[in-house]
SEMARNU-840591 format. One record per residue: residue number from 1; x, y, z of N, C-alpha, C in turn. Coordinates in steps of 0.001 Angstrom, whole numbers, plus 500000, padded with zeros to 6 digits. Atoms other than C-alpha are relative to their C-alpha. Layout:
   lumnu      n_x      n_y      n_z     ca_x     ca_y     ca_z      c_x      c_y      c_z
     NUM        X        Y        Z        X        Y        Z        X        Y        Z
...
END
This chain:
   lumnu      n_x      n_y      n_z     ca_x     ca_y     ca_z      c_x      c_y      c_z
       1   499223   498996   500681   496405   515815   508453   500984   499323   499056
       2   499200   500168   501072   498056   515261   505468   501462   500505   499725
       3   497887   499431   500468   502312   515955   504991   500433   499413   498677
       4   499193   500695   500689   503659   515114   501700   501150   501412   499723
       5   499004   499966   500171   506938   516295   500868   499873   501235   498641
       6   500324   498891   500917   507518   519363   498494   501037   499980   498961
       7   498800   500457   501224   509292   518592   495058   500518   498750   499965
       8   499571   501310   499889   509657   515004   496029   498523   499282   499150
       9   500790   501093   500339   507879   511897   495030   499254   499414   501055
      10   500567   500791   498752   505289   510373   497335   499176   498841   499429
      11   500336   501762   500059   504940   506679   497991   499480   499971   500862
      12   501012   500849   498803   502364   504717   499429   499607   498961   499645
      13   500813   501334   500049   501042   501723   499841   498548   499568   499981
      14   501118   500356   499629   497717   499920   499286   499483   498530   500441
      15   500717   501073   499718   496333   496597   500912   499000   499408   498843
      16   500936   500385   501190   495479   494343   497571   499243   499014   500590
      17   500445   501604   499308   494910   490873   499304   500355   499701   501061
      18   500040   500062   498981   494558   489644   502419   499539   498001   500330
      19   500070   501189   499697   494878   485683   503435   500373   499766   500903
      20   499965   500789   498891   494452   483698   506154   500723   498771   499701
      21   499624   500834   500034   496882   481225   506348   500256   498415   500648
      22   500563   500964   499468   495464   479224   508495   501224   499338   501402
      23   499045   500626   499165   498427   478812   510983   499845   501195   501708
      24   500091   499207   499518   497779   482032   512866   501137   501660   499470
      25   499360   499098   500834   499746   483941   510349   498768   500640   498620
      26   500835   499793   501254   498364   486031   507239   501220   500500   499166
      27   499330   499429   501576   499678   486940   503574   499475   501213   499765
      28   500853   498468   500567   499009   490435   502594   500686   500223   498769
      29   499759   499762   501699   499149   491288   498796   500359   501370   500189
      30   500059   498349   500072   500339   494916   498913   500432   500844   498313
      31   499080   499231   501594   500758   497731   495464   500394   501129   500808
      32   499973   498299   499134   503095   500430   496059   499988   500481   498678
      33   499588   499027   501290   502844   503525   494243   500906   501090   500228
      34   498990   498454   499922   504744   506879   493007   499019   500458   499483
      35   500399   498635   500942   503420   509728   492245   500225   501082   500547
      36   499140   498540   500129   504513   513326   491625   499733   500927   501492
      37   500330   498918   499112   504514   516149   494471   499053   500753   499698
      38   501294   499580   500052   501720   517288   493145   498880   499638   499629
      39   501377   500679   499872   499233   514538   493300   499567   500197   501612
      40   500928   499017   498618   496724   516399   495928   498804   498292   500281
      41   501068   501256   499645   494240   512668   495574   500773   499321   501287
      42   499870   500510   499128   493397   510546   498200   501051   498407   499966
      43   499230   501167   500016   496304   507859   498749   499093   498685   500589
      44   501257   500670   500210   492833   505675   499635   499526   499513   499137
      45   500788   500388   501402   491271   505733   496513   500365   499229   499524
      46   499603   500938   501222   491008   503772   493365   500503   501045   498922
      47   499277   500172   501223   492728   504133   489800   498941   501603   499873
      48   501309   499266   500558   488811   505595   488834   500345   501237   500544
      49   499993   499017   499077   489088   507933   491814   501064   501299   499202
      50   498813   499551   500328   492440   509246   490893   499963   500470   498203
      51   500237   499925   501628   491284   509351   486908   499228   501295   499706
      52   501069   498503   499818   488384   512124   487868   500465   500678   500511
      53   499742   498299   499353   489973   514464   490025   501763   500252   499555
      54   498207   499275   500317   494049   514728   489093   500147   499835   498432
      55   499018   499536   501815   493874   514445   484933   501164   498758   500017
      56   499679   500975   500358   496929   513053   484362   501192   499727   500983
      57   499357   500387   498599   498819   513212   488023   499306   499396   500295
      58   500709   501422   499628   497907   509741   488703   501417   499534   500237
      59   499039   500771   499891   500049   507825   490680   500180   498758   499517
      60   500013   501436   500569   501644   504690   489021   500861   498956   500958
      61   499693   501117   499630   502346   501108   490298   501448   500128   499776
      62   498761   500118   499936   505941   500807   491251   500427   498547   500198
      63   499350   501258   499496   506098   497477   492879   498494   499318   500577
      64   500314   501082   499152   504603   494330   494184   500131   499648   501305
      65   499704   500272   498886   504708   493370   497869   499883   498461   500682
      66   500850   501025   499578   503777   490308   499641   501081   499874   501339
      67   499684   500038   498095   503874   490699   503937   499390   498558   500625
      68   500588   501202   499206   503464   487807   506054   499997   500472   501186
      69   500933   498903   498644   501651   489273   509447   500069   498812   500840
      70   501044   500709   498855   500714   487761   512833   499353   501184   500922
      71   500495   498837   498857   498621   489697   515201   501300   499873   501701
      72   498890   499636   499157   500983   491142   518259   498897   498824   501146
      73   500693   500195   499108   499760   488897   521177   499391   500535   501514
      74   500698   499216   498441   498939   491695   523955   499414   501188   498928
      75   500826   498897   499831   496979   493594   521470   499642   499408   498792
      76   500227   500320   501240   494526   492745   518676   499786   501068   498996
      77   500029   499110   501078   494884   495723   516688   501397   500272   499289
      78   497946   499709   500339   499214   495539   516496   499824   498785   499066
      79   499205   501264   500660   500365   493060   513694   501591   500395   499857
      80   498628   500213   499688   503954   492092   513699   499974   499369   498057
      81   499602   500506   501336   505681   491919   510151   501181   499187   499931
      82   498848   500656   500032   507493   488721   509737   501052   499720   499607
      83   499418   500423   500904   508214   488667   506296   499718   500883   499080
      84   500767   499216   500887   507924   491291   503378   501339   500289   498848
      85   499347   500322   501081   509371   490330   499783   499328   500986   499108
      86   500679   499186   501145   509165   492025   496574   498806   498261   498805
      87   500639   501298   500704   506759   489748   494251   500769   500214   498647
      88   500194   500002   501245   508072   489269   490697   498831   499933   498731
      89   501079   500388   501078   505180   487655   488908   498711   500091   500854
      90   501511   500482   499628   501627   488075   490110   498791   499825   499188
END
C-alpha cells in the first residue's frame, strides 16, 4: 500500500551502486529524488518509466548519497548503516 502525503513533496530513494568492499563492509551509491504530490509513478522505476506514464510530473534528482553498510550479524537480511554522506562530485 502506497501513502504519500497530500500537497507535499515526496522523496525517495533509489539504490545506484552497490560495492563490495572487501572488508565485510559495502558502499552503496544512492539518488534521491523530489517530486510533486501528484506524481502517482512507481518510486521503482526508471527516468523512461516515469517519461511514459506522468508527462511532465517526473520526479527530479535532488541529491547524491553514498552509505557504507555491513550486514547485522544475527540476521542476513538487516544491514546496519555506518556511514551515509552527501557526494559532491560523481
Amino acid at each position: 500500500m502506497k501513502i504519500k502525503g497530500s500537497g507535499e513533496t515526496f522523496t525517495f530513494s533509489q539504490l545506484d551502486r552497490l560495492y563490495n568492499n572487501g572488508d565485510g563492509t559495502y558502499t552503496a551509491i544512492v539518488k534521491v529524488y523530489t517530486g510533486s504530490s501528484g506524481f502517482t509513478g512507481d518510486p521503482h522505476g526508471t527516468r523512461e518509466q516515469w517519461l511514459a506514464t506522468e508527462g511532465d510530473n517526473i520526479p527530479q534528482m535532488t541529491s547524491v548519497r553514498q552509505a557504507v553498510i555491513c550486514p547485522a550479524k544475527d540476521d542476513i537480511e538487516r544491514y546496519i548503516l555506518i556511514e551515509y554522506t552527501e557526494v559532491k562530485d560523481i
